[in-house]
C-alpha positions as CSV (number, residue, x, y, z in Angstrom):
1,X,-29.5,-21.3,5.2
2,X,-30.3,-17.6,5.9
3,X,-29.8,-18.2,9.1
4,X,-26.3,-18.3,8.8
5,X,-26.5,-14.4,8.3
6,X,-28.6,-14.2,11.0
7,X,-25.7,-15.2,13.6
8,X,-23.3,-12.4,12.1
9,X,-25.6,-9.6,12.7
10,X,-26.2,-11.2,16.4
11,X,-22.5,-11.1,16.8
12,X,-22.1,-7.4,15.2
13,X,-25.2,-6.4,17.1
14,X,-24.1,-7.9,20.6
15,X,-20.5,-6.1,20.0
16,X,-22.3,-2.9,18.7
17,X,-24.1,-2.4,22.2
18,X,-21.4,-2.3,24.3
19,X,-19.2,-0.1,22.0
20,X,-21.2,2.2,22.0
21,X,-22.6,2.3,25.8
22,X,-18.8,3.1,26.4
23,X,-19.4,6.0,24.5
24,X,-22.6,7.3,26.2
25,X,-20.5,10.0,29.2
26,X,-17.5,10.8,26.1
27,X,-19.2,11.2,22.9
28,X,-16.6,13.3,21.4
29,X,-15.3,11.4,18.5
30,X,-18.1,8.7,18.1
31,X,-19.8,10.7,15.1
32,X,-17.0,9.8,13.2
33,X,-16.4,6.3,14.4
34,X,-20.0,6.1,13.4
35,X,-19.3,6.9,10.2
36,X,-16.9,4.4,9.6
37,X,-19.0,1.6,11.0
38,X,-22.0,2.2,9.1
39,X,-20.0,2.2,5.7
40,X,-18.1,-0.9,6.5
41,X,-21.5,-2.8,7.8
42,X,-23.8,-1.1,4.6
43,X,-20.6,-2.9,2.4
44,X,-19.6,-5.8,3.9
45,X,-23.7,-7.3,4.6
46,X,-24.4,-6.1,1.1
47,X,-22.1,-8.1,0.0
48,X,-23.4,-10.8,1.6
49,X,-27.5,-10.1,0.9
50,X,-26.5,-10.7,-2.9
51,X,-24.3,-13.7,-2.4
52,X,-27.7,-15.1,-0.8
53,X,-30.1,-14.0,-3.9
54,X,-27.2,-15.0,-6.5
55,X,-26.6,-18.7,-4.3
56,X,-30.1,-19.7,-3.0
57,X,-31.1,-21.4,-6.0
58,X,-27.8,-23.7,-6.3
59,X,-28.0,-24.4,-3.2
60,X,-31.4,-25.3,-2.4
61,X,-31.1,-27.7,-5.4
62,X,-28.4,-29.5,-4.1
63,X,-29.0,-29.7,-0.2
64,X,-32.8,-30.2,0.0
65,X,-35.4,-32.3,-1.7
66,X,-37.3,-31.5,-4.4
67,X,-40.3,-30.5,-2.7
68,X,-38.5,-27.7,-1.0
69,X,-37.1,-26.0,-4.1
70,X,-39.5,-23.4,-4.2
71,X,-38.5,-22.0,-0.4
72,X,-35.5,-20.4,-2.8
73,X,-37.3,-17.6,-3.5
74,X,-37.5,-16.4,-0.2
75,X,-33.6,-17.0,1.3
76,X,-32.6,-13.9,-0.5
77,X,-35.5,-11.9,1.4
78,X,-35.1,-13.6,4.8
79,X,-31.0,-12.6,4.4
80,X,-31.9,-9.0,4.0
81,X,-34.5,-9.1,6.8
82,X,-31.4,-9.9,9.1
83,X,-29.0,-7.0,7.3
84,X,-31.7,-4.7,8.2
85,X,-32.0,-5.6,12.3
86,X,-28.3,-4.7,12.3
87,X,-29.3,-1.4,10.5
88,X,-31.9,-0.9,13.2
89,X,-29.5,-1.1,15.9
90,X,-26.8,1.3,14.2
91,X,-29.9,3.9,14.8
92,X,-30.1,3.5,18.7
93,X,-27.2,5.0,20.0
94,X,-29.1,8.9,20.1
95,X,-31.9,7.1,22.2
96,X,-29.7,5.0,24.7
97,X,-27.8,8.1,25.1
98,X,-31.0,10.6,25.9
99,X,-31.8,7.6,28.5
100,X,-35.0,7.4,26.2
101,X,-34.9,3.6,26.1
102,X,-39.4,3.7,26.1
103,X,-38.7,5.3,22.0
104,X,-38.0,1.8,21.1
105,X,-41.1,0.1,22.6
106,X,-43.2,3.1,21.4
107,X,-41.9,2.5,17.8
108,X,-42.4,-1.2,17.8
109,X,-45.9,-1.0,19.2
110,X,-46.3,1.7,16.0
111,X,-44.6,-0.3,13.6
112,X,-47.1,-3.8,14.6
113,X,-50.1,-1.3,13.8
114,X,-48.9,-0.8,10.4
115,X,-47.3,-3.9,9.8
116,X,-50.3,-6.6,10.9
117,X,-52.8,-5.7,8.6
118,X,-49.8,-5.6,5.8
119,X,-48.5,-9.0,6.7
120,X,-52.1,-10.6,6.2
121,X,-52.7,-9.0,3.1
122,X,-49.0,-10.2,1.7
123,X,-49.3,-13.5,3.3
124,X,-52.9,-14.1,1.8
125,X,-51.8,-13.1,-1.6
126,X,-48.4,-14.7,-2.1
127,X,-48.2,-17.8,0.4
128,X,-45.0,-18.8,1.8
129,X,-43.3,-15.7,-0.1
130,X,-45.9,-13.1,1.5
131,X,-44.8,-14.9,4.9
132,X,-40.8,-14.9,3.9
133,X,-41.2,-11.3,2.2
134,X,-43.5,-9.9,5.3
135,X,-40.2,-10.2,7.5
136,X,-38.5,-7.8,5.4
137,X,-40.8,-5.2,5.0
138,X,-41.6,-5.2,9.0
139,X,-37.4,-4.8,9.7
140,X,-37.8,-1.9,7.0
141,X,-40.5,-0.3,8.6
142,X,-39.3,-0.3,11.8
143,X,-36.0,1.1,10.2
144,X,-37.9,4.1,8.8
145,X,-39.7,5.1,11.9
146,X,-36.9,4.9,13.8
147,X,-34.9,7.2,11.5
148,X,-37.9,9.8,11.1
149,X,-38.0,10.0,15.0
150,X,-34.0,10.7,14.7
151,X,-34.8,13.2,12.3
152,X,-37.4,14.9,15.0
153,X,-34.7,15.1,17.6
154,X,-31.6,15.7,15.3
155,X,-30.6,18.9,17.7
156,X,-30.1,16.6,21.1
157,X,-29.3,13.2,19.3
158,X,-25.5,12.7,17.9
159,X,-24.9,14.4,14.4
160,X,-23.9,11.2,12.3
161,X,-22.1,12.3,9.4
162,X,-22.3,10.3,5.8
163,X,-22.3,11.0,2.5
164,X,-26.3,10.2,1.8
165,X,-25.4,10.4,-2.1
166,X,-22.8,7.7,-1.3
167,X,-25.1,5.7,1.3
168,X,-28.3,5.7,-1.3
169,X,-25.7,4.9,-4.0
170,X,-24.6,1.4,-2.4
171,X,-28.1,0.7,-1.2
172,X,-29.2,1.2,-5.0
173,X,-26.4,-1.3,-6.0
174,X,-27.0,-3.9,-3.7
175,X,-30.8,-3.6,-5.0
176,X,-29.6,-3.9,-8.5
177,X,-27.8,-6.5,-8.1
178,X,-30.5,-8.9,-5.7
179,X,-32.9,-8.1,-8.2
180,X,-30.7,-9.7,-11.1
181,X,-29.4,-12.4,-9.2
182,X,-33.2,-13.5,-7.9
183,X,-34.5,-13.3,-11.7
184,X,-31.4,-14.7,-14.1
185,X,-30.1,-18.0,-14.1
186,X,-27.3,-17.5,-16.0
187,X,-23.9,-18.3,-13.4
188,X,-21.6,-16.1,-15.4
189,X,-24.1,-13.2,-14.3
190,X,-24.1,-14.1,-10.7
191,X,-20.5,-14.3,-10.7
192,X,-20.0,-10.8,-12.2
193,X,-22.4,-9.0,-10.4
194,X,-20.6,-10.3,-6.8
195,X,-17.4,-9.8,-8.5
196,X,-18.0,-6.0,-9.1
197,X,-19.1,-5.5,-5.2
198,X,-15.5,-7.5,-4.2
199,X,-13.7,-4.8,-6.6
200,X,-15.9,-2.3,-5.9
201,X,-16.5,-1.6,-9.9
């Protein structure tokens, strides 16, 4: 099932590349294309990371057997995982531009260090969620080193320009509103809570 999202960030991932590539000798104007992108993908998979916490239980109950009901709790997780490898992408463009294409093994060797030890712990505790929750807290990770790293070398990279009160105020939202839809199970809730993203009230 959360795989589903999985081929939409492929295909926004596989575009993403090559856009920006063509951008890499002319980078006059791609700050604010930038912009624009990263909005629109922050909105639209948001969207879709709480359809996935609001739906997993329905669905689960009516397309598998019993004895896979539980792997619910984890869809909404895996979902996210996925949003956050297209995040990780949006932040490459500075490094494929310097020609400093060894960053992203460095980071990912860094990011396994810290991760491993983490995964065992969360796996050993929680089961099948540690493993399904793991996933999203190694994408995040690796998000978060690679922005820090962006941070060190702000003066050579491309300036990205977004509103952070704006940015932190959507990713607080879609939060909210994966945290209600994983713990109610009242529909009317569910339906409200996606409703509001649609309209954007």
């Amino acid at each position: 099932f959360p795989v589903t999202i999985g081929y939409l960030v492929n295909a926004f991932t596989s575009a993403w590349f090559p856009f920006y590539m063509s951008y890499c000798n002319k980078q006059k104007g791609f700050e604010e294309l930038f912009t624009i992108i990263f909005k629109s993908y922050l909105n639209i998979f948001g969207l879709l990371v709480v359809a996935f916490f609001a739906l997993a239980k329905p669905i689960v109950s009516i397309f598998l057997a019993n004895e896979f009901y539980e792997c619910y709790k984890i869809i909404g997780f895996v979902a996210a995982a996925h949003i956050l490898t297209g995040i990780y992408s949006l932040l490459l463009p500075g490094i494929y531009f310097k020609n400093q294409i060894y960053i992203q093994s460095v980071v990912q060797f860094i990011c396994c260090l810290i991760c491993i030890p983490v995964y065992q712990k969360i796996t050993s505790a929680w089961g099948f969620f540690g493993a399904g929750a793991s996933i999203f807290v190694g994408n995040a990770v690796l998000i978060f080193l690679t922005f820090l790293w962006n941070s060190i070398n702000r003066n050579i990279y491309p300036k990205f320009y977004f509103n952070i009160r704006e940015t932190l105020l959507s990713i607080s939202v879609i939060i909210l509103f994966s945290t209600i839809n994983y713990f109610t199970e009242n529909n009317f809730i569910k339906f409200i809570t996606l409703a509001s993203i649609v309209t954007g009230k």
